[in-house]
N, C-alpha and C positions, 0 to 999 in steps of 0.2 A: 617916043618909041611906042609904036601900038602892040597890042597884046600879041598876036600876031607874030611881030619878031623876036619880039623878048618867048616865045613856044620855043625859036629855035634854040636858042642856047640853053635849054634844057636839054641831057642826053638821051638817045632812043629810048632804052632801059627804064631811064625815072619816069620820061614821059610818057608808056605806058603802065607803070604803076599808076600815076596821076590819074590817069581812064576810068580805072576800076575804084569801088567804093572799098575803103580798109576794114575790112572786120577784123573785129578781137580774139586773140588767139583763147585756145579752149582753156587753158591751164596756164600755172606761174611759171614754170618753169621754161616756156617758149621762149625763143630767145628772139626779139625782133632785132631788125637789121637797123643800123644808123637812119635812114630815109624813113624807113615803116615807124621807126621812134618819134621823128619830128613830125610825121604826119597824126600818128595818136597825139601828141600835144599841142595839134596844132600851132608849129612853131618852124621859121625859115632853118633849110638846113647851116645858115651863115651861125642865126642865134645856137640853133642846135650843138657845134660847133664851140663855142663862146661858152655855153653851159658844161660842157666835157671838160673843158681844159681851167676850167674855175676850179675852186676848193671846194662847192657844194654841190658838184653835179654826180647824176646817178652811179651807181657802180656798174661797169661794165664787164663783157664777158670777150675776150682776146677771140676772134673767129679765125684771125691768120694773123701775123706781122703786120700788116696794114689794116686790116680790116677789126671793127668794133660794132658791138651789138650790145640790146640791155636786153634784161628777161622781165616780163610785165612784172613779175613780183618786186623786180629791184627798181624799176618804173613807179609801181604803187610806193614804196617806203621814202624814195625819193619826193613823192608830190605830197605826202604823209608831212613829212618834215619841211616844206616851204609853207603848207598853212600857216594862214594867222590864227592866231587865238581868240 
């Protein structure tokens, strides 16, 4: 599969996020979205996914019934506590 097809099965939506460069929110308290999450840790949204539903994955903030977001602050404590020593 070239790069190419594998663009379509990305959704409108993400795929124009993907265009623009992510900047960091000004403050802790932002609360970025599932996508904008796995894109600051540079990580697929499958792993992304796989880390939420683990016992060590960040605390997240409820944006609707379905939908989940972290705030950079619970982001920071989260990658706090996966270093190694």
């Amino acid at each position: 599969m070239s790069i190419r097809e594998n663009e379509r099965h990305v959704p409108a939506n993400q795929q124009r996020a993907l265009d623009r460069p992510f900047s960091p929110a000004p403050h802790d308290d932002q609360v970025l979205s599932f996508f904008e999450w796995c894109q600051l840790n540079r990580i697929s949204e499958r792993t992304g996914r796989r880390i939420l539903k683990g016992p060590n994955g960040p605390k997240v903030t409820l944006l609707s019934p379905r939908r989940v977001g972290i705030t950079i602050r619970n982001n920071r404590e989260w990658q706090r506590s996966n270093e190694r020593p």
